[in-house]
N, C-alpha and C positions, 0 to 999 in steps of 0.2 A: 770942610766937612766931608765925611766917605760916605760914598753913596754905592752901595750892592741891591742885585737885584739877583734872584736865586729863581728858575724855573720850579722845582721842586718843592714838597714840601718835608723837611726831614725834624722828626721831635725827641732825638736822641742824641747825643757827640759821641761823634766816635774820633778815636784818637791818633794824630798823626802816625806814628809808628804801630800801630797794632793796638794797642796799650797803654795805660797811661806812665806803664815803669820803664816802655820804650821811648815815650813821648819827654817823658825827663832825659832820660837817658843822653836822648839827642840832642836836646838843647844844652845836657852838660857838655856832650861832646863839643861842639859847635863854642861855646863861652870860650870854651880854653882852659889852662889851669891857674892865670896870674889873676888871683882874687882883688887885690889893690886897683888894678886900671884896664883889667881887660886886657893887655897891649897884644895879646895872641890869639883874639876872640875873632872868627869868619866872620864880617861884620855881614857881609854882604849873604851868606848862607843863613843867619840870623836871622836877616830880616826877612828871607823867603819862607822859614820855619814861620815867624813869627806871623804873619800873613795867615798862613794855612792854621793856624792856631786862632787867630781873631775870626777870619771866615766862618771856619765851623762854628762857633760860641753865637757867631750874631743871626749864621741862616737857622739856628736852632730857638731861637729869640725871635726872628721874623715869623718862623713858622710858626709857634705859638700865639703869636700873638695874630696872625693871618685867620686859624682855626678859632679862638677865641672872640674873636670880633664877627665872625661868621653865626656862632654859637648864639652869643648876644642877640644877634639881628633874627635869626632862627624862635629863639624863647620870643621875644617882644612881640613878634608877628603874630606865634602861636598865642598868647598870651589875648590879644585884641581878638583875634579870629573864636576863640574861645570864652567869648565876654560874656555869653548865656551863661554858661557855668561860673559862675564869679570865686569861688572856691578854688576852681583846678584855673581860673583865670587868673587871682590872686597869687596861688604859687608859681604858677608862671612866670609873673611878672618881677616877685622876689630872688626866684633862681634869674632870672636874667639884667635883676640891678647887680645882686652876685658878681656875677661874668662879667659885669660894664668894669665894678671895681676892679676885678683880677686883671682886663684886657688896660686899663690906664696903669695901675701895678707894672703889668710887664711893659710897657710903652715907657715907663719912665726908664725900666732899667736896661732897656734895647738904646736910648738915648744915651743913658751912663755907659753903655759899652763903646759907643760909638764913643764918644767924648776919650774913653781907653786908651782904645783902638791908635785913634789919633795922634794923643800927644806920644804912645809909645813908638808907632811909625816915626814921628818928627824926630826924636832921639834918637833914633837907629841912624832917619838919614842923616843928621847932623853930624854923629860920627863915621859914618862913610865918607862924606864932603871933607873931613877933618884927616881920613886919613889918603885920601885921592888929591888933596890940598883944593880943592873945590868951593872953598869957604868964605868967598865972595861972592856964590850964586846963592841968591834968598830963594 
């Protein structure tokens, strides 16, 4: 399992190359042009794109989901501290079942990224080991 840890909080991607018709771009470069097998693809520059490509998607998912669980916890406080007014206590308390739903929402799909992440690293390295002849190291 990959475990990141990002000081920052950032809620936008931006894209390796500038751009995202830069960010294709490079990864066409990098692939090569033998569609069948790859056999001319920088496996090893690959996987360093590919890295900088997962990173950004998942600190963009962490951070979301870091502000949203804040949010949550924010409404539920307000919501009890506000319990005279049972009205604006009430919708309180609905905007921050709300935010509960959205913050497990993104929680699932920061896990599915991860889950990605993973087996596309394991493929990159498998074919690195495969072509380093390495392929007795598990």
């Amino acid at each position: 399992m990959i475990y990141k840890e990002f000081k920052s909080l950032k809620f936008q991607r931006s894209y390796i190359g500038g751009s995202r018709r830069n960010e294709d771009e490079m990864f066409l470069k990098v692939q090569g042009t033998q569609e069948d097998d790859y056999s001319d693809c920088d496996w090893l520059e690959f996987r360093k794109l590919l890295i900088k490509y997962w990173d950004d998607i998942l600190h963009v998912f962490m951070s979301w989901e870091y502000f949203i669980k804040i949010l949550t916890i924010c409404l539920f406080i307000t919501s009890i501290v506000l319990f005279k007014f049972q009205q604006i206590s009430l919708i309180m308390f609905g905007v921050s079942i709300i935010s509960f739903l959205t913050f497990i929402f993104i929680r699932k799909k920061r896990i599915r990224i991860i889950s990605n992440y993973d087996f596309t690293l394991s493929i990159v390295s498998n074919e690195i080991k495969k072509i380093f002849g390495l392929d007795f190291i598990v």
